[in-house]
TORPARO-837816 format. One record per residue (C-alpha): residue number from 1; y, z, x. Coordinates in nm, 2 decimals, padded with zeros to 4 digits, m for minus. Example, Ala and Ser with C-alpha at 12.3 -4.5 7.8 and 13.67 -1.06 7.14 Angstrom:
2
+-----+--------+--------+--------+
!   k !     py !     pz !     px !
+-----+--------+--------+--------+
!   1 ! m00.45 !  00.78 !  01.23 !
!   2 ! m00.11 !  00.71 !  01.37 !
+-----+--------+--------+--------+
//
This chain:
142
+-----+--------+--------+--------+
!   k !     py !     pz !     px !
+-----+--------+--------+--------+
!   1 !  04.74 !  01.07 !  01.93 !
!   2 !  04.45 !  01.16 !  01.76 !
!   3 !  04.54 !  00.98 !  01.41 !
!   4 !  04.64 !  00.65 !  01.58 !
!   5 !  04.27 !  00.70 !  01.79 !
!   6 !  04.14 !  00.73 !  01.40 !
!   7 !  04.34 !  00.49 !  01.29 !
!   8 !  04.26 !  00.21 !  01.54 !
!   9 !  03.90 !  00.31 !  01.47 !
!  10 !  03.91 !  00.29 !  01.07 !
!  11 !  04.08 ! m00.09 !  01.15 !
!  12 !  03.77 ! m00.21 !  01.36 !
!  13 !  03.52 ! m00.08 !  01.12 !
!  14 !  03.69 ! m00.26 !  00.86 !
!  15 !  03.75 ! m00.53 !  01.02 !
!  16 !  03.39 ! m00.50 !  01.12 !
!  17 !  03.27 ! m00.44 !  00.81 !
!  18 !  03.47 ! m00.76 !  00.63 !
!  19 !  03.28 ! m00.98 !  00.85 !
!  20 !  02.96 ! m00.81 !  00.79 !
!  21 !  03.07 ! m00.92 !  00.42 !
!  22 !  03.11 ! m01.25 !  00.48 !
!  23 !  02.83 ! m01.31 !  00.65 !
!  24 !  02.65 ! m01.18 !  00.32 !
!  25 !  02.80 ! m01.43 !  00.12 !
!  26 !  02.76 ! m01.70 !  00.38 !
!  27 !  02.40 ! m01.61 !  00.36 !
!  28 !  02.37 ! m01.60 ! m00.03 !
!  29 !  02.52 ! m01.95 !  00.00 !
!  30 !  02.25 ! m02.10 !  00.21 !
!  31 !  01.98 ! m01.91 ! m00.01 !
!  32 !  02.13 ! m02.14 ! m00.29 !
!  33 !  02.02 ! m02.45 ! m00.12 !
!  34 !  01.73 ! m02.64 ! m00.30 !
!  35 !  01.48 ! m02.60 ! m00.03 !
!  36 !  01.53 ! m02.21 !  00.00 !
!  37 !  01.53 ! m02.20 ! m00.39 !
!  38 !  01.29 ! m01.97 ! m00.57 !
!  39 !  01.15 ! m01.87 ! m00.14 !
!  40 !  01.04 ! m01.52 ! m00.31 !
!  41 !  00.83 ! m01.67 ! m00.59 !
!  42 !  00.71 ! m01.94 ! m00.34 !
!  43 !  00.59 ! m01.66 ! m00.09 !
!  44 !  00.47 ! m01.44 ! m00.38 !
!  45 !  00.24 ! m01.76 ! m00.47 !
!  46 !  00.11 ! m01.82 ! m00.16 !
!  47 !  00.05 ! m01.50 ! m00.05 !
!  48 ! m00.14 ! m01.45 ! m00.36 !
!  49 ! m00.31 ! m01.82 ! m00.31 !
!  50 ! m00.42 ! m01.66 !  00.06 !
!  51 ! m00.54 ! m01.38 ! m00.04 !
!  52 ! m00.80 ! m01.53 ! m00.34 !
!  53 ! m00.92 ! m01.79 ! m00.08 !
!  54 ! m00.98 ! m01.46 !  00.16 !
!  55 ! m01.17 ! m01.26 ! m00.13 !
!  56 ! m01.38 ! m01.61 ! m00.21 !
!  57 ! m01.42 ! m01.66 !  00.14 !
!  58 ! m01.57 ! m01.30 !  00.19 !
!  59 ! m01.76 ! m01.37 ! m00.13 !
!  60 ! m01.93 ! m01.71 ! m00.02 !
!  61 ! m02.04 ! m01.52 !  00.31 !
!  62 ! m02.20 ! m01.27 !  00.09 !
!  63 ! m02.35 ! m01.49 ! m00.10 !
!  64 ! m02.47 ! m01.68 !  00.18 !
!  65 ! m02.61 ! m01.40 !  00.38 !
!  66 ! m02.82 ! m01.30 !  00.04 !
!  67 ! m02.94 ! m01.65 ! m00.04 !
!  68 ! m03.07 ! m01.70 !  00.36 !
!  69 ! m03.28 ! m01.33 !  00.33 !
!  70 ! m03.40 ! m01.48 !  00.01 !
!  71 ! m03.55 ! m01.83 !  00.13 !
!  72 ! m03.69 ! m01.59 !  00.46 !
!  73 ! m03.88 ! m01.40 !  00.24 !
!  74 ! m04.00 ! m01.66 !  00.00 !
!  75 ! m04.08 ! m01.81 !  00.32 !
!  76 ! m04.26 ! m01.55 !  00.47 !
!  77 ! m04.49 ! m01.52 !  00.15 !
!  78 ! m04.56 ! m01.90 !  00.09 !
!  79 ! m04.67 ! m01.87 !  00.50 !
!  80 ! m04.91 ! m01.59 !  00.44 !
!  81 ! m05.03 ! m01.71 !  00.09 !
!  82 ! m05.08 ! m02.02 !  00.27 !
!  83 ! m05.31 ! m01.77 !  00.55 !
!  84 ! m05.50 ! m01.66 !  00.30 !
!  85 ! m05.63 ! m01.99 !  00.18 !
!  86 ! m05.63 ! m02.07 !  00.54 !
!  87 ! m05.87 ! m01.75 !  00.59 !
!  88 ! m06.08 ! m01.80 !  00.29 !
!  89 ! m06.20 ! m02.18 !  00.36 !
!  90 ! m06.23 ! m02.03 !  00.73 !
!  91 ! m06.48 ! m01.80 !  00.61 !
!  92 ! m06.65 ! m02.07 !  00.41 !
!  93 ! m06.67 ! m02.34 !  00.64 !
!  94 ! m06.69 ! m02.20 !  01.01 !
!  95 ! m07.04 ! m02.04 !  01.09 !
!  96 ! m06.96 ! m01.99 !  01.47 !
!  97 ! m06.89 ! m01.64 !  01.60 !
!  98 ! m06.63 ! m01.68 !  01.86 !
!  99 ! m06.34 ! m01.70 !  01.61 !
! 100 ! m06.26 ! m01.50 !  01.30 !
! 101 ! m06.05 ! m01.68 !  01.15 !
! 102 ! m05.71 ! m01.91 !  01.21 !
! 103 ! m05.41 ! m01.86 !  01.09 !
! 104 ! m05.09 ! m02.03 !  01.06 !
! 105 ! m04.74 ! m01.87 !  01.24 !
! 106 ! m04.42 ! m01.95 !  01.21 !
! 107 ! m04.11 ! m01.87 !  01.37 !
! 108 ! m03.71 ! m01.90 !  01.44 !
! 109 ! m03.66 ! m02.15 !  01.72 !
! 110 ! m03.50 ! m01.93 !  02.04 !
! 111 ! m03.13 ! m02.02 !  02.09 !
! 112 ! m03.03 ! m02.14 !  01.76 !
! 113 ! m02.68 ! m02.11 !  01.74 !
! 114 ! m02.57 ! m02.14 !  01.42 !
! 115 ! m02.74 ! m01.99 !  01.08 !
! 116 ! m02.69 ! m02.32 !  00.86 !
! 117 ! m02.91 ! m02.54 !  01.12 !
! 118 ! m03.19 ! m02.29 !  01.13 !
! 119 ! m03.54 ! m02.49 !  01.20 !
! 120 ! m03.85 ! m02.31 !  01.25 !
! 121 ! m04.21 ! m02.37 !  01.48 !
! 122 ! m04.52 ! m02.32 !  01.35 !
! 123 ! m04.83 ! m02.32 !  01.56 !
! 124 ! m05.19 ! m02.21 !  01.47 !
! 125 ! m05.35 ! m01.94 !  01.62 !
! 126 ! m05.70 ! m01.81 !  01.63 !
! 127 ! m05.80 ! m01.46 !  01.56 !
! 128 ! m06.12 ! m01.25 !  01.75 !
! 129 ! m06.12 ! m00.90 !  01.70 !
! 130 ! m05.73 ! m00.92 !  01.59 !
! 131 ! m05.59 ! m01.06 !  01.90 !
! 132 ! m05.43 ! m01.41 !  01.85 !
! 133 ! m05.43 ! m01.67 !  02.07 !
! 134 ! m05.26 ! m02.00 !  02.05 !
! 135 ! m05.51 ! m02.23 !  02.00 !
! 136 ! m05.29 ! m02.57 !  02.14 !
! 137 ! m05.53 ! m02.68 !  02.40 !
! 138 ! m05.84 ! m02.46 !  02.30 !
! 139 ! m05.96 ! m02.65 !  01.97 !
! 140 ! m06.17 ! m02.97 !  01.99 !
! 141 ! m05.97 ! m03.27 !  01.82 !
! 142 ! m06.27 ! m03.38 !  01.59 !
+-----+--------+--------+--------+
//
Protein backbone atom coordinates (compact mmCIF):
# COMPACT_ATOMS: atom_id res chain seq x y z
CA UNK A 1 0.00 0.00 0.00
CA UNK A 2 2.69 2.02 0.71
CA UNK A 3 4.60 1.68 -2.83
CA UNK A 4 1.39 2.36 -4.82
CA UNK A 5 0.92 5.64 -2.22
CA UNK A 6 4.80 6.37 -3.59
CA UNK A 7 3.96 5.52 -6.69
CA UNK A 8 0.88 7.61 -7.39
CA UNK A 9 2.96 10.31 -5.77
CA UNK A 10 6.24 9.95 -8.11
CA UNK A 11 3.36 10.20 -11.19
CA UNK A 12 1.97 13.61 -10.00
CA UNK A 13 5.25 15.15 -9.45
CA UNK A 14 6.20 14.17 -12.78
CA UNK A 15 3.44 14.88 -14.21
CA UNK A 16 3.79 18.13 -12.36
CA UNK A 17 7.00 18.65 -13.14
CA UNK A 18 6.55 18.07 -17.27
CA UNK A 19 4.23 20.87 -17.19
CA UNK A 20 6.41 22.97 -15.14
CA UNK A 21 8.79 22.15 -18.34
CA UNK A 22 6.65 23.25 -20.68
CA UNK A 23 5.75 26.16 -19.40
CA UNK A 24 9.68 26.94 -19.53
CA UNK A 25 9.83 26.45 -23.09
CA UNK A 26 6.52 28.25 -23.71
CA UNK A 27 8.17 31.08 -21.95
CA UNK A 28 11.54 30.90 -23.82
CA UNK A 29 9.30 31.07 -26.86
CA UNK A 30 7.67 34.37 -26.05
CA UNK A 31 11.14 35.80 -24.87
CA UNK A 32 12.03 35.21 -28.61
CA UNK A 33 9.54 37.64 -29.85
CA UNK A 34 11.06 40.92 -31.41
CA UNK A 35 9.71 43.27 -28.83
CA UNK A 36 11.05 41.09 -25.76
CA UNK A 37 14.42 40.74 -27.72
CA UNK A 38 17.60 41.75 -26.15
CA UNK A 39 14.85 42.99 -22.62
CA UNK A 40 18.23 42.39 -20.43
CA UNK A 41 20.50 44.61 -22.45
CA UNK A 42 17.56 47.06 -22.87
CA UNK A 43 17.03 47.13 -18.87
CA UNK A 44 20.87 47.10 -18.36
CA UNK A 45 20.87 50.40 -20.58
CA UNK A 46 18.35 52.16 -19.04
CA UNK A 47 19.03 51.34 -15.69
CA UNK A 48 22.41 52.61 -16.40
CA UNK A 49 20.86 55.72 -18.46
CA UNK A 50 18.80 56.42 -14.88
CA UNK A 51 21.27 56.21 -12.81
CA UNK A 52 23.84 58.92 -14.72
CA UNK A 53 20.78 61.34 -15.06
CA UNK A 54 20.45 60.70 -10.94
CA UNK A 55 24.34 61.27 -10.38
CA UNK A 56 24.05 64.65 -12.85
CA UNK A 57 20.98 65.54 -11.26
CA UNK A 58 22.67 65.36 -7.70
CA UNK A 59 25.62 67.02 -9.34
CA UNK A 60 23.61 70.20 -10.87
CA UNK A 61 22.00 70.58 -7.28
CA UNK A 62 25.46 70.82 -5.95
CA UNK A 63 26.54 72.97 -8.22
CA UNK A 64 23.69 75.06 -7.79
CA UNK A 65 23.71 75.25 -4.17
CA UNK A 66 27.62 76.49 -4.53
CA UNK A 67 27.04 78.95 -7.32
CA UNK A 68 23.83 80.69 -5.19
CA UNK A 69 26.41 81.02 -1.71
CA UNK A 70 28.75 82.44 -4.25
CA UNK A 71 26.61 85.38 -5.81
CA UNK A 72 25.32 85.87 -1.75
CA UNK A 73 28.58 86.62 -0.86
CA UNK A 74 29.78 88.54 -3.73
CA UNK A 75 26.68 90.19 -2.98
CA UNK A 76 27.15 90.85 0.46
CA UNK A 77 30.58 92.50 -0.28
CA UNK A 78 29.62 94.73 -3.32
CA UNK A 79 26.60 95.94 -0.60
CA UNK A 80 29.09 96.82 2.06
CA UNK A 81 31.86 98.12 -0.39
CA UNK A 82 29.12 100.05 -1.68
CA UNK A 83 28.51 101.36 2.46
CA UNK A 84 31.75 102.36 2.66
CA UNK A 85 31.62 104.86 -0.22
CA UNK A 86 28.17 105.50 1.07
CA UNK A 87 29.90 106.31 4.61
CA UNK A 88 32.87 108.11 3.36
CA UNK A 89 30.92 110.90 1.07
CA UNK A 90 28.59 110.91 4.28
CA UNK A 91 31.31 112.02 6.32
CA UNK A 92 32.35 114.50 3.69
CA UNK A 93 29.20 116.07 2.87
CA UNK A 94 26.81 115.98 5.89
CA UNK A 95 27.91 118.55 8.77
CA UNK A 96 24.66 117.92 10.91
CA UNK A 97 24.98 115.94 14.12
CA UNK A 98 21.75 113.97 14.35
CA UNK A 99 22.94 111.30 11.92
CA UNK A 100 26.24 109.37 11.64
CA UNK A 101 26.09 108.19 8.71
CA UNK A 102 23.53 106.14 6.16
CA UNK A 103 23.89 103.09 4.90
CA UNK A 104 22.42 100.94 2.49
CA UNK A 105 20.59 97.26 3.48
CA UNK A 106 19.52 94.64 1.77
CA UNK A 107 17.66 91.65 2.23
CA UNK A 108 15.70 88.31 1.05
CA UNK A 109 12.14 89.13 0.43
CA UNK A 110 9.91 87.05 3.28
CA UNK A 111 7.98 84.11 1.64
CA UNK A 112 9.96 83.41 -1.37
CA UNK A 113 9.25 80.19 -2.33
CA UNK A 114 11.51 78.99 -4.55
CA UNK A 115 15.51 79.64 -4.64
CA UNK A 116 15.73 80.37 -8.57
CA UNK A 117 13.16 83.54 -8.21
CA UNK A 118 15.05 84.96 -5.28
CA UNK A 119 14.62 89.06 -5.35
CA UNK A 120 15.98 91.11 -2.71
CA UNK A 121 14.81 94.83 -0.79
CA UNK A 122 16.94 97.24 -0.14
CA UNK A 123 16.11 100.24 1.95
CA UNK A 124 18.46 102.91 3.50
CA UNK A 125 18.87 103.37 7.00
CA UNK A 126 20.37 105.99 9.15
CA UNK A 127 22.86 105.33 11.84
CA UNK A 128 23.16 107.45 15.46
CA UNK A 129 25.15 105.97 18.02
CA UNK A 130 24.81 102.39 16.05
CA UNK A 131 21.17 102.03 16.08
CA UNK A 132 19.54 102.03 12.64
CA UNK A 133 16.47 103.36 11.72
CA UNK A 134 14.70 103.23 8.43
CA UNK A 135 14.85 106.36 7.16
CA UNK A 136 11.50 105.98 4.54
CA UNK A 137 9.47 108.80 5.79
CA UNK A 138 12.25 110.61 7.99
CA UNK A 139 14.54 112.19 5.10
CA UNK A 140 13.48 115.46 3.41
CA UNK A 141 13.04 114.78 -0.42
CA UNK A 142 15.40 117.79 -1.61
Amino acid sequence: MALNSARDSFSVMRGKKQQLMEKIREYKVQLRVPTLKDVEEKYRHKLIQHETTQMAVADLDRYFKALDESLLQHHSKKVEEINTIIRSLWQITYKGQDIDTIELVSGQQEGQVSKAARSYDYRVVMKKAGAAIDMRGRCSAG
